[in-house]
N, CA, C and O atoms as a printed pandas DataFrame, in Angstrom:
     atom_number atom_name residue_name chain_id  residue_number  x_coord  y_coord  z_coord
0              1         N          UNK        A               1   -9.925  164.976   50.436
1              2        CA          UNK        A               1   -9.426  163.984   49.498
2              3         C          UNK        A               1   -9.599  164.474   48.060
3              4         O          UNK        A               1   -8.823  164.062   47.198
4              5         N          UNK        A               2  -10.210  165.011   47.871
5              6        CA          UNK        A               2  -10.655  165.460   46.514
6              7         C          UNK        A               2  -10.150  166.735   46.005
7              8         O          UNK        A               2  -10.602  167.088   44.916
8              9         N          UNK        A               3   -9.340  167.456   46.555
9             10        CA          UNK        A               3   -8.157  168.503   46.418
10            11         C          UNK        A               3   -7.410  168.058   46.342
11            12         O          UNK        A               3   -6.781  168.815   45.602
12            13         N          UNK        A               4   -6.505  166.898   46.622
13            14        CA          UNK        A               4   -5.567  165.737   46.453
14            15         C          UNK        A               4   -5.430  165.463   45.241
15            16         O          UNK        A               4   -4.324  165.483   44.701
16            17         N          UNK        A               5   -6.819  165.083   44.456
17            18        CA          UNK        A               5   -6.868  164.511   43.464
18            19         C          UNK        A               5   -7.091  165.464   41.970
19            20         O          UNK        A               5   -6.916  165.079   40.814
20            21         N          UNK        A               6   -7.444  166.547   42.359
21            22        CA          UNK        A               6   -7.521  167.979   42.042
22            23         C          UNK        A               6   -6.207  168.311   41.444
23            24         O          UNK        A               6   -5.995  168.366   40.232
24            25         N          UNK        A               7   -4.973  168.620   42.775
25            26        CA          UNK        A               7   -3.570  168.791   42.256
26            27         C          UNK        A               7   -2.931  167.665   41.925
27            28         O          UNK        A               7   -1.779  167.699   41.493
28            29         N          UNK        A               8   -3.591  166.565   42.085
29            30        CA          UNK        A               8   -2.405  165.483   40.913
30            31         C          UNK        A               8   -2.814  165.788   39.775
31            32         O          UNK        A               8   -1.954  165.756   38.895
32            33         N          UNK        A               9   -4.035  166.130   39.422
33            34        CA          UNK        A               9   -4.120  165.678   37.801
34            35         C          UNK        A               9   -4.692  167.245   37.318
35            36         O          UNK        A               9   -5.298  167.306   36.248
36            37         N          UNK        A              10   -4.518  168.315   38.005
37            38        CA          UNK        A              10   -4.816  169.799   37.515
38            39         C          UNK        A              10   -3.721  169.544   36.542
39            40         O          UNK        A              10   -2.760  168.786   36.669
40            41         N          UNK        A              11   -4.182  170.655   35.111
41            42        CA          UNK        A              11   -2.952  171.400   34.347
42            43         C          UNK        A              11   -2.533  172.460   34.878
43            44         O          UNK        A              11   -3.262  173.440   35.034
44            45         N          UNK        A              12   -0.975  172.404   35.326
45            46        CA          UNK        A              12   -0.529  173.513   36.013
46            47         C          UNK        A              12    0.415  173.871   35.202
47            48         O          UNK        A              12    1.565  174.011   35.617
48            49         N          UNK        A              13    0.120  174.054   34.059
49            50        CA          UNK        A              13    0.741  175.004   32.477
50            51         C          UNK        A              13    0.939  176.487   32.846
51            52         O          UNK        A              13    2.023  177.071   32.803
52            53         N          UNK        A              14   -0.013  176.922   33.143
53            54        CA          UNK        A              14    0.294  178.257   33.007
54            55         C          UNK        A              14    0.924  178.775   34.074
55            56         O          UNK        A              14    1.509  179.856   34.001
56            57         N          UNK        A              15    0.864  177.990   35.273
57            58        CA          UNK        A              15    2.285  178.601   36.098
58            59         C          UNK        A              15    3.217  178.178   35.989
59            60         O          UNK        A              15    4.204  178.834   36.321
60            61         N          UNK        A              16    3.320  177.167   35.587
61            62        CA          UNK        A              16    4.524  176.295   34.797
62            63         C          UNK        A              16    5.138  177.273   33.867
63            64         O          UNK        A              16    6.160  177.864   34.216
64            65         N          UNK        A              17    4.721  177.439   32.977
65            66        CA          UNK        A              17    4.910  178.257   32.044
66            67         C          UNK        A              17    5.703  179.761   32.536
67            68         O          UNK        A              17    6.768  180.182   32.085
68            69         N          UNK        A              18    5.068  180.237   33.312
69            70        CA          UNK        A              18    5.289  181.953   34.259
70            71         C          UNK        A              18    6.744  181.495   34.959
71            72         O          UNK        A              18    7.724  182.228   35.096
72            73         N          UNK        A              19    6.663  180.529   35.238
73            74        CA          UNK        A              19    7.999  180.117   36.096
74            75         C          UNK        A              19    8.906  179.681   35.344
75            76         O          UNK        A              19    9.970  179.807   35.951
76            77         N          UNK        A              20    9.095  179.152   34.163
77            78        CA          UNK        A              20   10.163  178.972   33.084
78            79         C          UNK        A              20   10.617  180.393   32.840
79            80         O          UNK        A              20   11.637  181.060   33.017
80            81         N          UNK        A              21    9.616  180.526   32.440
81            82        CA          UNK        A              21   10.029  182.165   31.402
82            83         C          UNK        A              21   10.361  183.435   32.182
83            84         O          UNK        A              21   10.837  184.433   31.641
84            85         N          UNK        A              22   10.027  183.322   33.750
85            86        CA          UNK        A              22   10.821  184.040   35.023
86            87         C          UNK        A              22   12.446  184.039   35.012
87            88         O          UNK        A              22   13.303  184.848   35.366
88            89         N          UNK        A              23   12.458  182.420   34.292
89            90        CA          UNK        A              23   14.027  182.150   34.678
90            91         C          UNK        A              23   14.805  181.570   35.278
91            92         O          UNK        A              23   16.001  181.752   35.504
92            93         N          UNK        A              24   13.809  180.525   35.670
93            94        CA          UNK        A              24   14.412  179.166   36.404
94            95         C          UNK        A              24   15.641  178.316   35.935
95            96         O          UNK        A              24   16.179  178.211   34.833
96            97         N          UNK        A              25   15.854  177.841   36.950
97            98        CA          UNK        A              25   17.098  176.899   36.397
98            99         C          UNK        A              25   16.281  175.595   36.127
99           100         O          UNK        A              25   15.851  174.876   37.028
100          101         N          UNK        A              26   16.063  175.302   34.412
101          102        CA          UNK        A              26   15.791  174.173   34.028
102          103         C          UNK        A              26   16.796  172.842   33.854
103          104         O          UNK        A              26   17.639  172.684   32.972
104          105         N          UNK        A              27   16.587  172.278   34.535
105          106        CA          UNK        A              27   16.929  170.730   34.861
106          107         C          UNK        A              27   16.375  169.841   34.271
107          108         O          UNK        A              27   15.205  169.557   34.527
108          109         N          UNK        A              28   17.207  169.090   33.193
109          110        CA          UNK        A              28   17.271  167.776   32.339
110          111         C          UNK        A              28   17.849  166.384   33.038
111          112         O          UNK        A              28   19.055  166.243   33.240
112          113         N          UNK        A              29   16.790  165.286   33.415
113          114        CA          UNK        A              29   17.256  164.670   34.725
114          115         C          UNK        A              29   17.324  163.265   33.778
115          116         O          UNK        A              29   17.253  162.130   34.248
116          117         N          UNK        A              30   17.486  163.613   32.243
117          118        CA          UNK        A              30   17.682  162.381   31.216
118          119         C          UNK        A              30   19.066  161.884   31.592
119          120         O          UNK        A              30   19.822  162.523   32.323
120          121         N          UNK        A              31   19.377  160.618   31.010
121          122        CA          UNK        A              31   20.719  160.467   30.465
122          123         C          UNK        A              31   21.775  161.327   29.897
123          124         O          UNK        A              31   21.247  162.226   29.242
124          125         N          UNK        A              32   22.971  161.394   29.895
125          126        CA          UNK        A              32   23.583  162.191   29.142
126          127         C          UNK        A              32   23.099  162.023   27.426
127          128         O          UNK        A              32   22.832  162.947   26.657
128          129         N          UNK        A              33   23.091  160.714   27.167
129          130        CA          UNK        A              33   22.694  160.364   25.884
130          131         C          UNK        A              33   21.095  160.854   25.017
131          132         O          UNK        A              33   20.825  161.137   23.850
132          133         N          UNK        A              34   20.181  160.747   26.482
133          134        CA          UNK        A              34   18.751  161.150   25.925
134          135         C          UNK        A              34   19.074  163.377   25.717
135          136         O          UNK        A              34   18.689  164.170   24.858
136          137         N          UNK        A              35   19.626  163.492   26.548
137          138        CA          UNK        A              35   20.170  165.020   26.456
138          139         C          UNK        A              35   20.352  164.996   25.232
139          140         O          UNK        A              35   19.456  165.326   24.455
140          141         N          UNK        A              36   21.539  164.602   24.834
141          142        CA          UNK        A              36   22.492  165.262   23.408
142          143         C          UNK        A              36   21.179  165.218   21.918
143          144         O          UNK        A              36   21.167  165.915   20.903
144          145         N          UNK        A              37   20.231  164.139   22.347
145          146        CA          UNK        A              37   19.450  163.719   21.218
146          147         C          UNK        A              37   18.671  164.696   21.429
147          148         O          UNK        A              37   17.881  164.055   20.737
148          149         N          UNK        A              38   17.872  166.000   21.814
149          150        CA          UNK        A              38   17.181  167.150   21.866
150          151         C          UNK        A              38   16.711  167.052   23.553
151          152         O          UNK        A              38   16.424  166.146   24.335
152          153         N          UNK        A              39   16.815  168.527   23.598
153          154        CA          UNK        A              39   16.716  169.331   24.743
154          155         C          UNK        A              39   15.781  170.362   24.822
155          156         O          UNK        A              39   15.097  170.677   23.849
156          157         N          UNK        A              40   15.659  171.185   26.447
157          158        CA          UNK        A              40   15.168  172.571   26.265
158          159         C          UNK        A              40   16.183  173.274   25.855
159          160         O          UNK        A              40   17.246  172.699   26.091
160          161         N          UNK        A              41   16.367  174.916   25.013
161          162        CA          UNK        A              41   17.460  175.694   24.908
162          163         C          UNK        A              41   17.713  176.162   26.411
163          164         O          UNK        A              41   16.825  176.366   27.238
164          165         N          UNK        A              42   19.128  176.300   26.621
165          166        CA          UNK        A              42   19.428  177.071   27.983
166          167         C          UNK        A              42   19.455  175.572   29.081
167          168         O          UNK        A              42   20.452  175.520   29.801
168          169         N          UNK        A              43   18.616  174.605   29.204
169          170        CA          UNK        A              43   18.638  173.564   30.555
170          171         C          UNK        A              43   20.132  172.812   30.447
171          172         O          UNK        A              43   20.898  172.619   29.503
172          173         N          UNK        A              44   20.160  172.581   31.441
173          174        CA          UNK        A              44   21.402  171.492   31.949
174          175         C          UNK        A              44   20.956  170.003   32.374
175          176         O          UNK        A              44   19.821  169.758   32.783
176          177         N          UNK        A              45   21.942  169.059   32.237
177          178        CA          UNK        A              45   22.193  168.338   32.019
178          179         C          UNK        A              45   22.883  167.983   33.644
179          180         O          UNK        A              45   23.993  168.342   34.037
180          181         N          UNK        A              46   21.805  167.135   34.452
181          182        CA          UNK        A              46   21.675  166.464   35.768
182          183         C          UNK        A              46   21.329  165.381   35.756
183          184         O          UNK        A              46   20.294  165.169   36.387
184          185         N          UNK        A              47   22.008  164.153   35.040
185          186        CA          UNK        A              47   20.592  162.537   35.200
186          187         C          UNK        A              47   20.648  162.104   36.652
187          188         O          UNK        A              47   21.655  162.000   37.352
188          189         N          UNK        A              48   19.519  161.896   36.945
189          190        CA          UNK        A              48   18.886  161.322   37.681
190          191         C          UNK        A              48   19.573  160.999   38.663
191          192         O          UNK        A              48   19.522  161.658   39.701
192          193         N          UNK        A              49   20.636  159.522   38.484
193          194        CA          UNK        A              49   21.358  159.117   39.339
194          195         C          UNK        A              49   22.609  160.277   39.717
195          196         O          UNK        A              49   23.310  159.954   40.676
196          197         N          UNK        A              50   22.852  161.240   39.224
197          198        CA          UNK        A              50   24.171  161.854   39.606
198          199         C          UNK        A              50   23.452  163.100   40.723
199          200         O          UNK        A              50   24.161  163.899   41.334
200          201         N          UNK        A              51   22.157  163.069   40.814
201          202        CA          UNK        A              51   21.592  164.517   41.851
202          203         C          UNK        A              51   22.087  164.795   42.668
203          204         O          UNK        A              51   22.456  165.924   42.990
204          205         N          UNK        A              52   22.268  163.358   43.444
205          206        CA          UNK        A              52   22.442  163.597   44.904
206          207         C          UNK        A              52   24.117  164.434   45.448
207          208         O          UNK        A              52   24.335  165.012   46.513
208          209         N          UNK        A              53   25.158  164.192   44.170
209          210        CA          UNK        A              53   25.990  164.227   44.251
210          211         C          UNK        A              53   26.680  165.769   43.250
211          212         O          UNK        A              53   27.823  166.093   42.929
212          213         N          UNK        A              54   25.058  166.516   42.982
213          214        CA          UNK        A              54   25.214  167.656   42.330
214          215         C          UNK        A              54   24.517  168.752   42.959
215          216         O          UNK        A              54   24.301  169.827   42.400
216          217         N          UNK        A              55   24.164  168.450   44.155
217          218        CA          UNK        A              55   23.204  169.528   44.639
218          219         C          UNK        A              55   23.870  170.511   45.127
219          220         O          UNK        A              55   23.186  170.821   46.102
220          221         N          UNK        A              56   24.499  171.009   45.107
221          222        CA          UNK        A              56   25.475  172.208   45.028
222          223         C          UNK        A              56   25.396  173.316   43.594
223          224         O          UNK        A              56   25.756  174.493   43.583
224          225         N          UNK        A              57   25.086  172.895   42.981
225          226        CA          UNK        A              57   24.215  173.089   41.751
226          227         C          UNK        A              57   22.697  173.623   41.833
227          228         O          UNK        A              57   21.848  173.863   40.975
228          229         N          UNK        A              58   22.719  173.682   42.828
229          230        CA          UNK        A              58   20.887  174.069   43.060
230          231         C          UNK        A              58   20.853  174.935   43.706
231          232         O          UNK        A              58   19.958  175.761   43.533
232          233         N          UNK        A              59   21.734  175.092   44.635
233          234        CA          UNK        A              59   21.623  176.386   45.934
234          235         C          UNK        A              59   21.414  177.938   45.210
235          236         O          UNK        A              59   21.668  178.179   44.029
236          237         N          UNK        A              60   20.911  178.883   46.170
237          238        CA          UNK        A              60   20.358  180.088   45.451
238          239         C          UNK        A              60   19.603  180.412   44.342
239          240         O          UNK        A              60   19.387  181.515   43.839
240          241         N          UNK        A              61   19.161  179.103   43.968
241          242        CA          UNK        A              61   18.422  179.130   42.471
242          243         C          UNK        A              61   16.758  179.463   42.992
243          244         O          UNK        A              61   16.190  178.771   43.837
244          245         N          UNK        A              62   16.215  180.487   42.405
245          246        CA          UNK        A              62   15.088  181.241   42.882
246          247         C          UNK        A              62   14.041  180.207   42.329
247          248         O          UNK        A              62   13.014  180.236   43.008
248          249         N          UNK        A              63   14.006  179.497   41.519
249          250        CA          UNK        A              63   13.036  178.314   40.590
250          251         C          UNK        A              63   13.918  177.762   40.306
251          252         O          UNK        A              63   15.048  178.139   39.999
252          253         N          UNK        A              64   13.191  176.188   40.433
253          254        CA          UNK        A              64   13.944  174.929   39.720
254          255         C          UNK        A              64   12.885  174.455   38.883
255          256         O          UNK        A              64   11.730  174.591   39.286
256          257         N          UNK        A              65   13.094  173.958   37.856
257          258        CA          UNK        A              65   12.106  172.907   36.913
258          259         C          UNK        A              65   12.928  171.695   36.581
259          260         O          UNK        A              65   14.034  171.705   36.040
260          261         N          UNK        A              66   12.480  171.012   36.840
261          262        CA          UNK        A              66   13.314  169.288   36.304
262          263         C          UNK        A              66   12.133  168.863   35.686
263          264         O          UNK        A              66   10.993  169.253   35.937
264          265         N          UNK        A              67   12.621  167.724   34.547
265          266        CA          UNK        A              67   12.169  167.616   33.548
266          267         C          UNK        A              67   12.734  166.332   33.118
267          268         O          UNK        A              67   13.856  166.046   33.538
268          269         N          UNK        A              68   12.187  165.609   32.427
269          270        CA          UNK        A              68   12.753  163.975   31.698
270          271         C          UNK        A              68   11.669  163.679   30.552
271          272         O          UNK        A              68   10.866  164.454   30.030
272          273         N          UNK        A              69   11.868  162.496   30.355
273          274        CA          UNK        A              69   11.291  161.852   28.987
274          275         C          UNK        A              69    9.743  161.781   29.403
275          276         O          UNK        A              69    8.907  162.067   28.546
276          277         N          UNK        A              70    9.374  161.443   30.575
277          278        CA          UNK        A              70    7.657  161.272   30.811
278          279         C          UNK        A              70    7.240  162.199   32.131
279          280         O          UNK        A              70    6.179  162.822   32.119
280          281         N          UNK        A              71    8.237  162.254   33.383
281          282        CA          UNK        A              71    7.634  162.759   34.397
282          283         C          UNK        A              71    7.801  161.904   35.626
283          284         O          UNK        A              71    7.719  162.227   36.811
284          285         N          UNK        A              72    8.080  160.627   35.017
285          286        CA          UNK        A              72    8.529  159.871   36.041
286          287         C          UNK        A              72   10.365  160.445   36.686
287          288         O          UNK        A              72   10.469  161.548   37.222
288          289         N          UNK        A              73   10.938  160.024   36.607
289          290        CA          UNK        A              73   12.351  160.573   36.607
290          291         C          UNK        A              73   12.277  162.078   37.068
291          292         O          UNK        A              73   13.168  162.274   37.895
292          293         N          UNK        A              74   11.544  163.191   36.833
293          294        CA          UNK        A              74   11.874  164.018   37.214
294          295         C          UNK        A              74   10.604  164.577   38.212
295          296         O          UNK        A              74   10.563  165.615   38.871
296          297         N          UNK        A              75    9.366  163.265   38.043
297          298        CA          UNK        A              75    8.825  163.352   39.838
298          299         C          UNK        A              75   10.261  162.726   40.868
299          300         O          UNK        A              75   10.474  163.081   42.027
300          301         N          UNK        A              76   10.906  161.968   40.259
301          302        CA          UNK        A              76   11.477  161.655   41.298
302          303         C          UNK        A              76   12.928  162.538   42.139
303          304         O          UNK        A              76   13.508  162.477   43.223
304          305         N          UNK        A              77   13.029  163.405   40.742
305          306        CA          UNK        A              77   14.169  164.371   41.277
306          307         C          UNK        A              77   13.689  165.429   41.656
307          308         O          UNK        A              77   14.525  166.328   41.747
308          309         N          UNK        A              78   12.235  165.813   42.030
309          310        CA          UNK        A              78   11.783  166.774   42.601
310          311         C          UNK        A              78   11.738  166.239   44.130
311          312         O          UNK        A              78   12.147  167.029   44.982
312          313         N          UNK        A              79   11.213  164.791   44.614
313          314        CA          UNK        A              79   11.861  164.193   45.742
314          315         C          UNK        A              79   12.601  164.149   46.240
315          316         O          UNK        A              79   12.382  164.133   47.452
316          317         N          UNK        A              80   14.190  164.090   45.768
317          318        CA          UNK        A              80   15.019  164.310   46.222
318          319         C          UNK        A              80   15.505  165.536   46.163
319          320         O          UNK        A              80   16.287  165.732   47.094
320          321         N          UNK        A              81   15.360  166.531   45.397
321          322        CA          UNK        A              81   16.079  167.801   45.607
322          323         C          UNK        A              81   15.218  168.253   47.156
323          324         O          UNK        A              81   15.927  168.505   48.130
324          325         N          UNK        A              82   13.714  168.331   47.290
325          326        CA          UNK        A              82   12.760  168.789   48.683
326          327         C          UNK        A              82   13.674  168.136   49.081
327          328         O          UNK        A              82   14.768  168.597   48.755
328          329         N          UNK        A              83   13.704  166.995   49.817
329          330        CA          UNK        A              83   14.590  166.039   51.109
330          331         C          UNK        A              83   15.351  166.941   51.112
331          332         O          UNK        A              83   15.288  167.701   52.077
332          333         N          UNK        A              84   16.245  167.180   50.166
333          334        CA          UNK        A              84   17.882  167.759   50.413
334          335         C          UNK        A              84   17.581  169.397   50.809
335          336         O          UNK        A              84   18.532  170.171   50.917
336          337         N          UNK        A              85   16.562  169.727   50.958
337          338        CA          UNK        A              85   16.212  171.297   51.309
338          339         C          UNK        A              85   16.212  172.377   50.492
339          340         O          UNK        A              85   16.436  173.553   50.778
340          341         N          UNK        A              86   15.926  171.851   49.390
341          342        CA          UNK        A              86   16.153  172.889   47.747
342          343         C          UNK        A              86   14.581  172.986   47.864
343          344         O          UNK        A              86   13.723  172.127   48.069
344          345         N          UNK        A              87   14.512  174.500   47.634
345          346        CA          UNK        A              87   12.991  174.890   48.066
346          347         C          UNK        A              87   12.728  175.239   46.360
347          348         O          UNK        A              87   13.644  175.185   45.540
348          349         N          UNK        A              88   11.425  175.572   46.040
349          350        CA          UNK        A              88   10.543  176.071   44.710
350          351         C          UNK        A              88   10.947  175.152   43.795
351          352         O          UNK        A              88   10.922  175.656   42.672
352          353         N          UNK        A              89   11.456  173.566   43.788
353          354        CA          UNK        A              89   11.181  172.926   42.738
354          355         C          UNK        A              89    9.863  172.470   41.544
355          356         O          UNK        A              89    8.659  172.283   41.720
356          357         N          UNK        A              90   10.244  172.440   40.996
357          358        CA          UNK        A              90    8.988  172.041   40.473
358          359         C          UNK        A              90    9.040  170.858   39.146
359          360         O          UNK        A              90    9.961  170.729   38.339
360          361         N          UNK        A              91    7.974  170.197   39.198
361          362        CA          UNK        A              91    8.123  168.855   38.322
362          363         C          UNK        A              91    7.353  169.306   36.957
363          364         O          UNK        A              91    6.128  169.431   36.935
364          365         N          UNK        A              92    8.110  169.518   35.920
365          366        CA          UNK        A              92    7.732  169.790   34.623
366          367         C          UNK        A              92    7.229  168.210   33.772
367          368         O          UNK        A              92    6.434  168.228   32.832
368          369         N          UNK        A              93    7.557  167.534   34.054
369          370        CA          UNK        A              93    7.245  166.831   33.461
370          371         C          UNK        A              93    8.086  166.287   32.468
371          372         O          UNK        A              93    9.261  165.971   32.655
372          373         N          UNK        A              94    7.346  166.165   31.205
373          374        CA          UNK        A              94    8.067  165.459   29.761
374          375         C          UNK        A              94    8.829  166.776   29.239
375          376         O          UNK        A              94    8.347  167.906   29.315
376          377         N          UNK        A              95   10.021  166.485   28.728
377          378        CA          UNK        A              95   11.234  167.705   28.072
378          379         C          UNK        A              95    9.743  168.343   27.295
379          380         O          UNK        A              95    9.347  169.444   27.678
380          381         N          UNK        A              96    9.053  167.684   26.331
381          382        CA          UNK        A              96    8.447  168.398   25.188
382          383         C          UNK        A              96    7.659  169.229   25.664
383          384         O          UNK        A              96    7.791  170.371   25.226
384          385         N          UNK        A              97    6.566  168.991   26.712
385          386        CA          UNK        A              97    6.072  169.824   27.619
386          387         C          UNK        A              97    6.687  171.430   27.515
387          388         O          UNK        A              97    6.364  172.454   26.912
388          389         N          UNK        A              98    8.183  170.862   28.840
389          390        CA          UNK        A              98    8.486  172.366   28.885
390          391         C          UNK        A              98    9.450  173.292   27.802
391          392         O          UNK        A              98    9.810  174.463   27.924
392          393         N          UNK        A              99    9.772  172.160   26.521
393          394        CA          UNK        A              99   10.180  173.044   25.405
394          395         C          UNK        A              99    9.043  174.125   24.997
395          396         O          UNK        A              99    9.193  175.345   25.064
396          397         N          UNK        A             100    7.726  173.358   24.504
397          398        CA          UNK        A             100    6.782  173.899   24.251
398          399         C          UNK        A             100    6.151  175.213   25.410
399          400         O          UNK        A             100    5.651  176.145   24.781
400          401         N          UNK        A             101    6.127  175.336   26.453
401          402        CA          UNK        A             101    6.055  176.645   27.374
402          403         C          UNK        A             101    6.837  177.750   27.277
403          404         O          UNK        A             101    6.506  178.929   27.400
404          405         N          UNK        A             102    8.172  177.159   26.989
405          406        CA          UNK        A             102    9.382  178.096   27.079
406          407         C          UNK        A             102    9.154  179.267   25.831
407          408         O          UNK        A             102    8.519  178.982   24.817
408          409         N          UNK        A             103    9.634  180.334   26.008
409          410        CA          UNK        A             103    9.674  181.221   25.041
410          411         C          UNK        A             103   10.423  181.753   24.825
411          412         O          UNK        A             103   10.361  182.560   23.898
């Protein structure tokens, strides 16, 4: 139980970080509108509700990072991309987060 609680609340920055700057396909799971108002450089533009119907968009991608305003929204599109069989996602969290990693 306590490795559980370990990886919910570890900082996992610095592989976070190794895996942006590898070259992942960063995923913006905002609004179109929260997008246009600042972004990561290079991420795309996936909200939330349109995933399910973009995952064709994900295939062969060696890293995924999704990303939104807090972490909520893009814990949840790390849920659905796993279900749908999109392997090495990963939940970045808040955009500012992974602006700030990126280099």
């Amino acid at each position: 139980m306590l490795g559980f609680f370990k990886k919910l609340f570890s900082d996992n920055s610095a592989e976070l970080e190794a895996i942006i700057n590898d070259g992942a396909y960063l995923v913006d799971v905002r609004t179109t509108g929260e997008f246009r108002s600042g972004s990561v450089k290079g991420a795309v533009n996936i909200p939330l509700n349109t995933l399910q119907s973009n995952l064709s968009k994900f295939k062969n991608k060696k890293n995924v990072v999704v990303f939104c305003a807090s972490g909520m929204r893009s814990s949840q599109a790390k849920a659905i991309l796993s279900r749908n069989g999109i392997p090495n996602v990963h939940n970045g969290g808040a955009w500012h987060k992974v602006n700030r990693l990126k280099k």
